[in-house]
N, C-alpha and C positions, 0 to 999 in steps of 0.2 A: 504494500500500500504506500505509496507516495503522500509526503508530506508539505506544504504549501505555507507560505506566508501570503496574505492578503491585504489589499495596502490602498486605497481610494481618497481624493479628493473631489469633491460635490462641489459642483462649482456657483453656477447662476442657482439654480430653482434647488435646495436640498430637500430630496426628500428623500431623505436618510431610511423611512420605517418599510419600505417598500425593499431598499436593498440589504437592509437588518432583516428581517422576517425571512427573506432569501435566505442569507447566510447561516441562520437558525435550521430552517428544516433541512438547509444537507450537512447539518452538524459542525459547522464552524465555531470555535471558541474565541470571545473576542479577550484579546492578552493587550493591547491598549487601544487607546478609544478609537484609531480609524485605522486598527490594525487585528486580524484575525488571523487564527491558525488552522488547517485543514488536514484531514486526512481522509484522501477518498483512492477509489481506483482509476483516475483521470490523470491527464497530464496536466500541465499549465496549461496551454492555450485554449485548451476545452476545456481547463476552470473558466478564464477568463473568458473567452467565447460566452459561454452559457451568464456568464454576472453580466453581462454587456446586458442583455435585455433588459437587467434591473438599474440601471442608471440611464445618465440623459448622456446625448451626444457631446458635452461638453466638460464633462467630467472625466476624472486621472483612475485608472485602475493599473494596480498592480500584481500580478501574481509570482512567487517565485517561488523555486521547488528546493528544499532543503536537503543537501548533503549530508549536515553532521547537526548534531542536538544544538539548539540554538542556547545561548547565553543572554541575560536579561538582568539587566535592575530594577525593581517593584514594578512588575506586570500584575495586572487586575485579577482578583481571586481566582481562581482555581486552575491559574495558569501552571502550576508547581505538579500538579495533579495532571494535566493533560498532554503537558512534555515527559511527564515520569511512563503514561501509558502508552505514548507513541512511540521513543527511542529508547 
């Protein structure tokens, strides 16, 4: 299973709850406020492929696939918990 960082800027119109709610039901953890983590059986480009429909044409997505266990200072609850289950 390949692992994902998630990384968006909303630019003119935010509507954040539309690409939240997304992020939610294929299991995304969010580890700081416009950064989430993923573990699915997709690549990057078909993560980010598929998040495109949930934002506007003029907002920033990122996706990037993780190599080695990432490293962090105070990332959002139960961030400790969902790097310990994936790596």
């Amino acid at each position: 299973m390949a692992k994902f960082m998630i990384s968006y800027d909303l630019v003119k119109r935010k509507d954040y709850p539309k690409l939240w709610d997304e992020l939610d039901r294929i299991g995304a953890h969010k580890a700081l406020d416009s950064l989430y983590l993923l573990a699915i059986n997709n690549t990057a480009v078909e993560v980010r492929d598929h998040l495109q429909a949930f934002i506007d044409d003029d907002d920033r997505l990122m996706v990037i696939e993780f190599t080695k266990k990432p490293t962090y200072n105070r990332a959002l609850k139960g961030t400790n918990a969902w790097i310990d289950a994936n790596f």
